[in-house]
N, C-alpha and C positions, 0 to 999 in steps of 0.2 A: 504494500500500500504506500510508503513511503518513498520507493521507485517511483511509481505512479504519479504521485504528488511530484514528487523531482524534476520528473521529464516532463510535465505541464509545463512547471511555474518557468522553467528553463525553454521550452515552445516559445511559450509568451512573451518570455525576454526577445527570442530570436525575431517573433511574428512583429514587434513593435520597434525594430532596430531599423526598417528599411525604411519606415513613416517617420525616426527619430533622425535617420541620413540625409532627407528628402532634402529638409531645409537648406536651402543655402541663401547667399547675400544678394542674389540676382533679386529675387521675390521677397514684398514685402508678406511678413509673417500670416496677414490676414488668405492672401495667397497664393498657396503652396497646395498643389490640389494630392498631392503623395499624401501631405498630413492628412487630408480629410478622407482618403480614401482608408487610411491607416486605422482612421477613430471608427471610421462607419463598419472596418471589419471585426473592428477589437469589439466593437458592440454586439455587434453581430451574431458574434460568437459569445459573448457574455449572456446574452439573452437566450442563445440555445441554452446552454448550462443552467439558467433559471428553469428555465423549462423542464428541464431532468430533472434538476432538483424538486422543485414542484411534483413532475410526474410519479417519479419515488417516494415521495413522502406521502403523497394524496394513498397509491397503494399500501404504503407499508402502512401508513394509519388505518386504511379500511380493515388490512389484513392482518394485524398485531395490534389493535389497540392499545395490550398490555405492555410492550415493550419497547414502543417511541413515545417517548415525551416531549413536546414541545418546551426548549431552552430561550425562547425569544420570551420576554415577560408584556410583550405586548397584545401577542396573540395565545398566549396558555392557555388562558379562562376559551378560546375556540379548540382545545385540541379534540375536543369528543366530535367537535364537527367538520371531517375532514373537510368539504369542499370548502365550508367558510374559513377554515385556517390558508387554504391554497389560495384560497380571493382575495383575503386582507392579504398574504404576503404578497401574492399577484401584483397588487393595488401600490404596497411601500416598497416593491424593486422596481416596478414600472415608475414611478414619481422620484426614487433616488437616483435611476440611471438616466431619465430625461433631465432632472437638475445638473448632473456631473457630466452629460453632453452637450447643455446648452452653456453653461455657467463654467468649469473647466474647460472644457472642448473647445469653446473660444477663446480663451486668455492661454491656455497651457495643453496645446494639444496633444504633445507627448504626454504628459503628465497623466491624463484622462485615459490615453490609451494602456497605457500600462497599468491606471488602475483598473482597467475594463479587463484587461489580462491578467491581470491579478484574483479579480471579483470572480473570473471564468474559470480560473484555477480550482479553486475553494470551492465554487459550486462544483466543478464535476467532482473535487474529493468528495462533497457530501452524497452527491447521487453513487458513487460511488460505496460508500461506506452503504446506506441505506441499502442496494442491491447483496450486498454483502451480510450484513445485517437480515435481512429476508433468507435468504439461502439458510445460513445458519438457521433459522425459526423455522424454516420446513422441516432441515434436519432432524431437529428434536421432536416436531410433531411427528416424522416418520417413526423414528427411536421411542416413543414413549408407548405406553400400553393402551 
């Protein structure tokens, strides 16, 4: 798992290096169209990874309620009700990653990009752990009497 995580977080350095090369002194900052191609994929891909993570969680709470607990203290009091736990977060990563696209992505577009590579990281570890997580919980439902 911690390969896993490795080779991501290290993707994402590499995916955000050619949007961080782009720049140069020809163009002024607001147009550099490499950078914005760079932010629009770093998103791009940050957003699948919500996605997974989302889709993982909605499963593994329908299918283990005993054994995921929601750690966010914002959405806990929703963890009995998967799809409203998936909406509300739906709702606060859809409004933090349009904040850190319009509001970083303009002023520091590297910056945004690599935090979107970063965000993308961490989600696929969690969809990742969740999948993993689930396997194991059939396991033992197969193993028990």
């Amino acid at each position: 798992m911690k390969t896993t995580l490795s080779a991501i977080v290290c993707l994402a350095a590499l995916l955000s290096a050619p949007a961080a090369l782009a720049q140069s002194s020809d163009h002024p900052p607001d147009v550099v169209p490499a950078q914005s191609d760079g932010l629009k994929l770093s998103a791009s891909i940050w957003a699948g990874a919500v996605a997974a993570d989302h889709i993982t969680t909605f499963q593994f709470r329908t299918r283990y309620p005993a054994l995921l607990h929601e750690e966010n203290p914002l959405v806990r009091p929703l963890e009995n009700h998967p799809a409203w736990l998936v909406g509300v977060n739906g709702a606060i990563d859809a409004a933090t990653g349009w904040a850190v696209y319009r509001f970083v992505g303009r002023a520091h577009p590297r910056i945004a990009t690599l935090a979107f590579y970063g965000a993308a990281a961490y989600r696929a570890y969690l969809s990742a752990h969740n999948v993993h997580m689930m396997q194991q919980a059939r396991t033992l439902n197969r193993n028990s009497p």
